[in-house]
C-alpha positions as CSV (number, residue, x, y, z in Angstrom):
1,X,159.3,269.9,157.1
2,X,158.3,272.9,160.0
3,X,159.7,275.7,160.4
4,X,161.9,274.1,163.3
5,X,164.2,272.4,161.2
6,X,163.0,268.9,162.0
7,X,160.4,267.0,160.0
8,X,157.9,265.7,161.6
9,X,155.8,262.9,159.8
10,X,152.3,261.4,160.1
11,X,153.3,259.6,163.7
12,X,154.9,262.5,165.0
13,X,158.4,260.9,164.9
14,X,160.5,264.1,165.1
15,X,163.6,263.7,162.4
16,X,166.6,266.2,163.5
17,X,167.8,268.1,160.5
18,X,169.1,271.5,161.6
19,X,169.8,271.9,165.6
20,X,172.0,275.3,165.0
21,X,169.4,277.4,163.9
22,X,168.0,277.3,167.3
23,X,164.5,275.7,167.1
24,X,164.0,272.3,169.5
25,X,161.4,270.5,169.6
26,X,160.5,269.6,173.3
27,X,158.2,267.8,176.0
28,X,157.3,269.9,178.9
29,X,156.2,267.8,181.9
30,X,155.4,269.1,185.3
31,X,156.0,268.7,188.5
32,X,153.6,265.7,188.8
33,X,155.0,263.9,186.3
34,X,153.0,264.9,183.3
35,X,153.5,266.7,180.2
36,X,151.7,270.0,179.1
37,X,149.4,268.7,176.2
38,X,147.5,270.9,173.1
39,X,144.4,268.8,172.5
40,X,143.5,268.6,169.0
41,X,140.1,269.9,169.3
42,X,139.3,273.6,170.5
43,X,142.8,274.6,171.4
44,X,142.4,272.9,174.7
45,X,145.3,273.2,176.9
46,X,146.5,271.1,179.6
47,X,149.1,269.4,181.4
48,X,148.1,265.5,182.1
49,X,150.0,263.8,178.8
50,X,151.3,260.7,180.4
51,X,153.8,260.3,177.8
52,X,156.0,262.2,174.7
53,X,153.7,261.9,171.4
54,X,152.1,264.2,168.9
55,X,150.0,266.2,171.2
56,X,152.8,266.6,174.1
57,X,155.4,268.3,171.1
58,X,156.1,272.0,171.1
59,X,158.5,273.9,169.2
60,X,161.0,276.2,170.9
61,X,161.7,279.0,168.8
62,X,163.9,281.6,169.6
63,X,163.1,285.3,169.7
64,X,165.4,287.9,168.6
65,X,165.3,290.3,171.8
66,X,167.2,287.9,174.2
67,X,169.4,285.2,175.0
68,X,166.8,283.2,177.0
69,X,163.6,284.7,175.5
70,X,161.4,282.1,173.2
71,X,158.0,281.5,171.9
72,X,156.3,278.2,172.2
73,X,154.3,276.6,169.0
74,X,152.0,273.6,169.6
75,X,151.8,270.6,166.9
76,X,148.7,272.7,165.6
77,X,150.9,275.3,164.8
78,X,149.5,278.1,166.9
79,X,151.4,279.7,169.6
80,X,151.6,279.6,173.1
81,X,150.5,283.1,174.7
82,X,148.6,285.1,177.9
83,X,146.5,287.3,177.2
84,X,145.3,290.9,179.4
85,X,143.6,288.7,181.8
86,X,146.1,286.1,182.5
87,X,144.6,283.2,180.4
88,X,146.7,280.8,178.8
89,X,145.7,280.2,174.7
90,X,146.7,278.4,171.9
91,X,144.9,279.8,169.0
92,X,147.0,282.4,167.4
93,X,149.4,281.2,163.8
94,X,151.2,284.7,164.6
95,X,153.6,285.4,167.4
96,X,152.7,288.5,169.5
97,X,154.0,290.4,172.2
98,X,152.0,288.1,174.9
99,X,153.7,284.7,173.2
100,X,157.2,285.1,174.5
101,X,158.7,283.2,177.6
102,X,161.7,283.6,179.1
103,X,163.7,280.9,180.6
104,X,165.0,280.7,183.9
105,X,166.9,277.2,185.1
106,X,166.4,276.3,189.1
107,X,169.1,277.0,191.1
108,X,168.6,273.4,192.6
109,X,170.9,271.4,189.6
110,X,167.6,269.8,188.9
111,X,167.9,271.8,185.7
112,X,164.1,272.1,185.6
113,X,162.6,275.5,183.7
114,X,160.4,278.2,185.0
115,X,158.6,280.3,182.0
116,X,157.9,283.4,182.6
117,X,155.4,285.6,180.3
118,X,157.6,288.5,179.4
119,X,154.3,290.8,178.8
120,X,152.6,290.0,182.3
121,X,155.4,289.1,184.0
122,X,153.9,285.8,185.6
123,X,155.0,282.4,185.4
124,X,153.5,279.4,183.4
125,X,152.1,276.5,185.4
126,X,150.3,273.5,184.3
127,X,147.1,271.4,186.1
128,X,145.8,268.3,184.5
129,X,142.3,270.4,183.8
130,X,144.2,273.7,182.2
131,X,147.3,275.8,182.0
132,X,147.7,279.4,184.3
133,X,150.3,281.8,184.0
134,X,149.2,283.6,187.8
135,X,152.1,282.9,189.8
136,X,154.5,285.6,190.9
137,X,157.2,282.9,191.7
138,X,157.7,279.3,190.5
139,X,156.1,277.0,192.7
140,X,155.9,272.6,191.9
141,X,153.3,273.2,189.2
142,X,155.4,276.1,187.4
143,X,158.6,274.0,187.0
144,X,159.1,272.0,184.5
145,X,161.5,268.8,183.1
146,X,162.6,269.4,179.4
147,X,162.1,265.8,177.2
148,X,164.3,266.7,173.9
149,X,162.2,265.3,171.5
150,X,165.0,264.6,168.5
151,X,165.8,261.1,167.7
152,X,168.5,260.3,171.3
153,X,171.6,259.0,168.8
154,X,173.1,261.8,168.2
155,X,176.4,263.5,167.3
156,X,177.8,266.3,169.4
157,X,179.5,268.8,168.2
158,X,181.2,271.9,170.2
159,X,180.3,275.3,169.4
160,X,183.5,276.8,170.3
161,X,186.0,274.5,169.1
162,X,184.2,273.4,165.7
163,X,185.0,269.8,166.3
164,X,182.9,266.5,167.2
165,X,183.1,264.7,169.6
166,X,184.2,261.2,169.8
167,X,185.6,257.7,172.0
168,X,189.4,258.3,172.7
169,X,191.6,255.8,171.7
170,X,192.0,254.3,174.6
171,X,187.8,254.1,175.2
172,X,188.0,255.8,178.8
173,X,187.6,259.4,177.6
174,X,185.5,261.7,175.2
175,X,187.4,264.2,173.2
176,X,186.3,266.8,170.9
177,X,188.8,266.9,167.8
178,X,187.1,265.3,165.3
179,X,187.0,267.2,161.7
180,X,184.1,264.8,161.1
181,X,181.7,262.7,162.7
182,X,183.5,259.2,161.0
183,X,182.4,255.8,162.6
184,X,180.5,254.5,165.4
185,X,183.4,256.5,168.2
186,X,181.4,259.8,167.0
187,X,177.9,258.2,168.3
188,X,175.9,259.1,171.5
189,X,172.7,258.1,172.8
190,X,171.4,261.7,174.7
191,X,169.7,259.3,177.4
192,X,166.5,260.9,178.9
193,X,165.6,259.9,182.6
194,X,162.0,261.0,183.7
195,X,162.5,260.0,187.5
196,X,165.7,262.2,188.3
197,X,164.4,265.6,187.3
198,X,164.3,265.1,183.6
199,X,168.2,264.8,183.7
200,X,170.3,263.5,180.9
201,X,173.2,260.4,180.5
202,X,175.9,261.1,177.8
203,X,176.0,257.1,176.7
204,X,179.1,256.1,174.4
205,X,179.1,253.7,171.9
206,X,181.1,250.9,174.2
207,X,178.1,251.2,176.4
208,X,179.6,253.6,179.7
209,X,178.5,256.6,180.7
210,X,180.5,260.4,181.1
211,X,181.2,261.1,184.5
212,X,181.3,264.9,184.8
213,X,185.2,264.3,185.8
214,X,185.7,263.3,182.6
215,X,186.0,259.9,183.0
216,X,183.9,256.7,181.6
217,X,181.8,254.5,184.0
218,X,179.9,251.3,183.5
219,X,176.9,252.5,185.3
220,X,175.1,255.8,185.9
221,X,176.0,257.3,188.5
222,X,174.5,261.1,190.0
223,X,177.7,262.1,188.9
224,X,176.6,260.9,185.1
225,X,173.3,262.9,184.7
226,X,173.1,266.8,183.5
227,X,170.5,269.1,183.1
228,X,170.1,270.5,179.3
229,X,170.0,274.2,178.7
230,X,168.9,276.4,176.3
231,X,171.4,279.1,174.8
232,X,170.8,280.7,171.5
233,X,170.1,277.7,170.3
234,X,172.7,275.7,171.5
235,X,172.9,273.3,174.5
236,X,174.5,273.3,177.4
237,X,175.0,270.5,179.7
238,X,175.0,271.1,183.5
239,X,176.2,268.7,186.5
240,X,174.9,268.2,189.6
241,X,177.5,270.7,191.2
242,X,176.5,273.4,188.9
243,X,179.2,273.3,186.7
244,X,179.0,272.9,182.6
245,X,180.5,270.2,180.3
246,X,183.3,271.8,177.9
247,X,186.3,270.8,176.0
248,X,189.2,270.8,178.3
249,X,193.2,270.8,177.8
250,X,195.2,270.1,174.1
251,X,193.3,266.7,173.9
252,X,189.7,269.0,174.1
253,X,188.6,266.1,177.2
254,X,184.8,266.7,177.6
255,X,184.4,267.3,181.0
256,X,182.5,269.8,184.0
257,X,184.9,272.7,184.7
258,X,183.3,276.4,184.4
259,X,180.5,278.0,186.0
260,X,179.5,280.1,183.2
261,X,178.2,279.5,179.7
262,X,180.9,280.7,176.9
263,X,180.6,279.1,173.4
264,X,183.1,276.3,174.7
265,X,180.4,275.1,176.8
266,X,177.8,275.1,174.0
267,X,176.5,272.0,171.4
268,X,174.9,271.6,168.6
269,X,173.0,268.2,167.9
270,X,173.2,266.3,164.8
271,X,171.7,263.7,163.1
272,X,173.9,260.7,163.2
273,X,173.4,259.5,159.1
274,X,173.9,256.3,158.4
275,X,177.5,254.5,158.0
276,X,177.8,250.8,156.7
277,X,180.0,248.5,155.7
278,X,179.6,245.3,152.5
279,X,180.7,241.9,152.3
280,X,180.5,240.3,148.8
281,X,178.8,237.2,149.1
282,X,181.6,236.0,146.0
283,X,184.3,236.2,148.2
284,X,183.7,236.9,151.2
285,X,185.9,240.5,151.3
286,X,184.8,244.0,152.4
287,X,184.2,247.0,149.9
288,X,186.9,249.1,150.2
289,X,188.4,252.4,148.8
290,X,191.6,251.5,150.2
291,X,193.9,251.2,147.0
292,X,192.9,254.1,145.5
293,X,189.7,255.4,143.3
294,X,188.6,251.9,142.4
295,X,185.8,250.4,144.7
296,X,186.6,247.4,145.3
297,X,185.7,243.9,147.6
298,X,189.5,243.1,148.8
299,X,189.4,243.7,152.3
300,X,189.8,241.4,155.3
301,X,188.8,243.6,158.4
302,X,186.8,247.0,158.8
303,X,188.0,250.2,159.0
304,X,187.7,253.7,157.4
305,X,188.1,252.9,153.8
306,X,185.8,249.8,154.8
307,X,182.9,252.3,156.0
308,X,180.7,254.4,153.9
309,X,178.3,257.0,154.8
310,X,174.5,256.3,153.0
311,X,172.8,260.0,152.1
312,X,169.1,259.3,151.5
313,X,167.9,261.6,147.7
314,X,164.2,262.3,148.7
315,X,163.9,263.7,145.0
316,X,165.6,260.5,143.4
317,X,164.6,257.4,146.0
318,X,168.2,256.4,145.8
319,X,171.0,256.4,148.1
320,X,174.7,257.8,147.5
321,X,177.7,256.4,149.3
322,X,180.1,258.3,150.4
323,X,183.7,257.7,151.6
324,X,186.0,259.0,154.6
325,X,187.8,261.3,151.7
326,X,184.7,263.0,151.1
327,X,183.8,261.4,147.6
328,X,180.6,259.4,146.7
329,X,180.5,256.1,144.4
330,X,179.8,256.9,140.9
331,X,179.1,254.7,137.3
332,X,182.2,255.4,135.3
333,X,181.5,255.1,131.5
334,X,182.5,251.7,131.0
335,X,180.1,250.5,133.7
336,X,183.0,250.6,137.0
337,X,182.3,251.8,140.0
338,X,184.9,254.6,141.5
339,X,184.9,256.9,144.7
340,X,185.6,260.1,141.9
341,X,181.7,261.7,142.6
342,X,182.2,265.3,144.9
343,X,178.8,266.1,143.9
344,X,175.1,264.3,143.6
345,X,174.7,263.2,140.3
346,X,172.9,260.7,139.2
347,X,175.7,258.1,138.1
348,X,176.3,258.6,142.0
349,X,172.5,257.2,143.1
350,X,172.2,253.4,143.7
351,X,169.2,251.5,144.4
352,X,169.2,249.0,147.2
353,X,167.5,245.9,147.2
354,X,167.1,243.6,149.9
355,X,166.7,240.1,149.5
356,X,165.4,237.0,151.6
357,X,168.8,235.9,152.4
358,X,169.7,239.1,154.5
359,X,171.8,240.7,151.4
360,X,171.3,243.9,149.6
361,X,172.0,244.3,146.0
362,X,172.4,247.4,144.4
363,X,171.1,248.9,141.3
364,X,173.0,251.6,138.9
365,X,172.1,254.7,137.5
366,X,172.2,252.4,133.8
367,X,169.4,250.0,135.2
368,X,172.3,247.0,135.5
369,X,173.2,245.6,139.3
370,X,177.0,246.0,140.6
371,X,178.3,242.9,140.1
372,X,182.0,241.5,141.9
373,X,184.7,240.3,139.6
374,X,187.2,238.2,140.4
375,X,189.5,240.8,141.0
376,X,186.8,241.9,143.6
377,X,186.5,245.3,141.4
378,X,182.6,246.3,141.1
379,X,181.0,246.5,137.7
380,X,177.4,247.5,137.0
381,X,176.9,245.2,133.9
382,X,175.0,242.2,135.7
383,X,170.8,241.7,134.6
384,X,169.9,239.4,137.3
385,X,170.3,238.8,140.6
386,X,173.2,236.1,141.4
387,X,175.2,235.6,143.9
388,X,177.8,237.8,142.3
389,X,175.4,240.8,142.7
390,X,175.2,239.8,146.5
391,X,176.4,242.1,149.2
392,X,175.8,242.0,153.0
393,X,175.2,245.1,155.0
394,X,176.6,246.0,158.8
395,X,175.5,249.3,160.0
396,X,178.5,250.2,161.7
397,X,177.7,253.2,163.7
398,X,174.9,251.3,165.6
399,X,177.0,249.6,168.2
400,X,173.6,250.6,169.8
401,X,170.1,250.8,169.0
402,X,167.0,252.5,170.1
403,X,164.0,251.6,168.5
404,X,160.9,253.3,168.1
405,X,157.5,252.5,166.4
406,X,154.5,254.2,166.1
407,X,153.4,252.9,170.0
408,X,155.9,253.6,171.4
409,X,159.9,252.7,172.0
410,X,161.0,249.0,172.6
411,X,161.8,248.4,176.5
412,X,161.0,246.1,178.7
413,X,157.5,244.9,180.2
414,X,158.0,245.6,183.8
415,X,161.0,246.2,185.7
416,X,162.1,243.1,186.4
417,X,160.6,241.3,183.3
418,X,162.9,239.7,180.3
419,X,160.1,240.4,177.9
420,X,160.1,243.3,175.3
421,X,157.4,245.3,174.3
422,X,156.8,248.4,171.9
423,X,154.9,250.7,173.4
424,X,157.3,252.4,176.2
425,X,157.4,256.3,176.7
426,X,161.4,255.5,178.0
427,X,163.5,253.8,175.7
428,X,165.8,251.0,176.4
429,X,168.8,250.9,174.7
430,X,169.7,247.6,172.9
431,X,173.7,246.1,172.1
432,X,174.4,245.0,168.7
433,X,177.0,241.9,168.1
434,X,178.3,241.4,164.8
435,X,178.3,237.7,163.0
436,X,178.8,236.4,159.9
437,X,177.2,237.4,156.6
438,X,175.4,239.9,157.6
439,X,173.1,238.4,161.1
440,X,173.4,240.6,164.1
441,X,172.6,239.8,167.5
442,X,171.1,241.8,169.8
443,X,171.6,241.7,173.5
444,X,170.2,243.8,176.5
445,X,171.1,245.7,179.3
446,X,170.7,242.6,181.3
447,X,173.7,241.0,179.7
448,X,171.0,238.5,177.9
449,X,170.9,237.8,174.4
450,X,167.1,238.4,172.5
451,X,165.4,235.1,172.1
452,X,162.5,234.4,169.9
453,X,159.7,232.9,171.5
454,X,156.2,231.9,170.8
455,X,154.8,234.6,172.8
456,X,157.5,237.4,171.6
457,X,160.9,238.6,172.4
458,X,162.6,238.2,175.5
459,X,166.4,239.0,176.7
460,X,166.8,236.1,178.7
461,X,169.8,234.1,176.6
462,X,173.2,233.5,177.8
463,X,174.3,232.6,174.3
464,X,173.7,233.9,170.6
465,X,170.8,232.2,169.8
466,X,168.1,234.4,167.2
467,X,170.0,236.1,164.5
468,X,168.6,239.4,162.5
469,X,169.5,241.4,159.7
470,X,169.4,245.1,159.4
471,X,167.5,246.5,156.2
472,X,168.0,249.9,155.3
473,X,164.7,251.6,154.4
474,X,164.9,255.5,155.0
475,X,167.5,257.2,156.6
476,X,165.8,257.1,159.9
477,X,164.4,253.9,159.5
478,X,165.1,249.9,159.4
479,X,163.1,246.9,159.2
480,X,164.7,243.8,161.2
481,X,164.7,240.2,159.7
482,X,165.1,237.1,161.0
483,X,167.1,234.3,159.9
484,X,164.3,232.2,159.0
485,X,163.0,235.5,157.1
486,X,160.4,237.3,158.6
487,X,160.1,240.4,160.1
488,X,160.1,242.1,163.6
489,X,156.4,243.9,163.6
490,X,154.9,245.7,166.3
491,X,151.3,244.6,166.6
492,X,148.4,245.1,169.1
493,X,149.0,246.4,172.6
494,X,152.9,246.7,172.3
495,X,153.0,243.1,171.4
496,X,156.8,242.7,170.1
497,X,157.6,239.7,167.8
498,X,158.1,238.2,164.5
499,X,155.3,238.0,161.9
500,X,154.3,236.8,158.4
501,X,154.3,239.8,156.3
502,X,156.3,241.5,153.3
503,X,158.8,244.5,153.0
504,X,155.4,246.2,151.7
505,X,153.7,245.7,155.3
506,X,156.9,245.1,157.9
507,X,157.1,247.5,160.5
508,X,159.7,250.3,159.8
509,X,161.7,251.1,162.8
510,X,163.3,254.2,163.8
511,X,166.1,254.1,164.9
């Protein structure tokens, strides 16, 4: 973990953990395209990264004297700063007085930043030789985009009201009500787009886009994209007119209206935990908490009491479930299983185990599996795996997927190309179709189902053809199977497509 409330592991994958304290982790890219870079040898700055990885992150962090005022923080951990001459370093573990920058946003809409050193008083441009900080007025090379960094699936939450965000009911608006971020209405994919200023679509879960009218379109429009801002910490989301996204009316419609930035114009991002629902292979029925405390496989159809929230113990290496009524699973002491837990103890950590057949079994806190009984009730008594001890897993509020590897994100080849690769700086986003005992399908932007083929994956099917299964490995990541039973690996040069491996050596997705 940094200091930025994100963890960042060996391949720079940046996990969200705390947005409200105020420290983002950013690209900066220039005005020809490229992002500002620490090299990791001699401090070397620059601005010629062609894309967002390890040596293109920065940490914002806020500064206490001023709304707009920051510091900068390579993946080094040293800090941005000008010295008395006017040269730009990146050598220093301590902030200083010549390490704060403060923000100004373009009065174009572009939404593009100029830094200004708050010591010399000149802005921060970037070459793809070295950074200056010379200018007395931003010019091309001293504006930049601003990449987010975070994973894009987020949920939104409003400063001022205290609510989330989520789908209306009637799937045409986004309202901010929600006491909790329940289901896959409260998910939204912050998408980046590189070739319109560094501007940002809101994208719902039933795949439209926020119109800054408050309405939902099916494609993205000028009217979809907003420039982020930084305030306190907090983000603010600007339309092309100049006017912000807030909570509007009794129904709290998100939507552009004011001119100025108030606390109901600010957001906090957060990380979108995993919710999932479980089929028992003995009878076919959904875990539910429906009828009361007992958990228990009776259910025909999804719905709250169907869905359960997975919480990842780093400590333990064991997951707790918890429901919509704010309790978590727990071993009752004659081996039941019942939604009494409010705190994590360890009769309220399960094991998962996946298995070749796309199911999951899961292991108790007394070593025995959770087995179904013909009442469907869930008892940890059995020794071996059976089909009783069989459960299949949906991840529910993944209506859509972005993936990421260590390359890269999964998109497409070329534009124009069916193919898929893993090693794209701009993420496509991927539809996920539901189908029996467990298989998903996935399905483009195209309108083309994913088909297997010898030379990878392409989205070129008119029909569900492939099948996968989600596995559940970390909180932020998944491995995909196929039906036949191997795995979706990322190999040399982007190359996208099935392998013979194990769990031990199958590529981890985030996701």
């Amino acid at each position: 973990m940094n200091g930025s409330g994100y963890e960042i592991n060996t391949n720079g994958d940046i996990l969200l953990q705390n947005q409200q304290k105020g420290w983002w982790t950013i690209g900066l890219i220039n005005g020809q395209y490229k992002y500002m870079t620490a090299e990791t040898f001699g401090y070397k700055l620059n601005a010629n990264g062609a894309s967002l990885k390890k040596k293109q992150l920065w940490t914002l962090e806020p500064s206490t004297t001023g709304d707009s005022i920051i510091y900068l923080k390579s993946h080094l951990g040293r800090y941005l700063s000008v010295d008395t001459f006017g040269n730009v370093l990146c050598e220093s573990e301590e902030r200083d007085a010549g390490s704060r920058f403060q923000i100004s946003i373009t009065d174009d809409n572009s939404g593009r930043w100029a830094l200004k050193n708050e010591q010399r008083g000149y802005f921060l441009g970037g070459t793809p030789e070295k950074l200056t900080c010379t200018a007395k007025a931003p010019g091309k090379s001293e504006l930049w985009s601003v990449h987010l960094a975070a994973r894009p699936q987020v949920n939104l939450r409003s400063v001022g009201r205290k609510r989330f965000a989520h789908l209306s009911d009637t799937q045409d608006e986004i309202h901010v009500d929600a006491n909790i971020p329940w289901g896959e209405d409260t998910l939204f994919t912050l998408e980046f787009r590189a070739d319109e200023d560094g501007r940002y679509a809101l994208h719902t879960c039933n795949n439209k886009y926020l119109n800054s009218n408050g309405k939902l379109e099916n494609k993205c429009t000028d009217d979809c994209l907003f420039s982020a801002e930084y305030h306190s910490g907090h983000l603010a989301l600007r339309d092309r007119h100049g006017l912000y996204l807030s909570p509007i009316g009794s129904k709290a419609v998100l939507k552009s209206r004011s001119q100025t930035v108030t606390r109901d114009e600010l957001f906090s991002l957060e990380d979108s935990l995993p919710q999932a629902s479980f089929i028992a292979a003995l009878n076919s029925k959904y875990v539910s908490v429906k009828q009361g405390v007992d958990v228990t496989a009776n259910q025909d159809e999804i719905g709250e009491n169907e869905t359960f929230q997975l919480e990842f113990d780093w400590s333990a290496l064991r997951w707790a479930l918890r429901t919509t009524q704010d309790r978590y699973w727990c071993l009752s002491t004659g081996g039941g299983i019942q939604a009494t837990g409010n705190r994590r103890s360890a009769d309220a950590l399960f094991e998962l185990e996946w298995h070749g057949d796309g199911s999951v079994s899961f292991r108790a806190n007394n070593g025995k599996l959770l087995a179904t009984k013909r009442s469907g009730h869930l008892f940890a008594t059995a020794e071996a795996i059976e089909e009783t001890t069989k459960f299949y897993f949906y991840l529910i509020n993944r209506p859509i997927l972005v993936l990421k590897c260590e390359q890269g994100f999964v998109g497409y080849r070329a534009p124009g190309s069916n193919k898929l690769e893993c090693n794209k700086a701009i993420y496509e986003t991927i539809l996920v179709e539901r189908a029996q005992k467990g298989i998903v399908h996935f399905k483009g932007q195209n309108g083309k189902y994913w088909r297997v083929d010898g030379e990878g994956i392409a989205a070129d099917s008119d029909v569900p053809c492939d099948g996968f299964f989600i596995e559940l490995r970390e909180p932020t990541r998944i491995c995909l199977r196929s039906s036949d039973g191997r795995y979706l690996g990322a190999t040399k040069n982007g190359t996208f497509k099935l392998v013979d491996t194990g769990y031990d050596t199958a590529t981890q997705w985030e996701y």
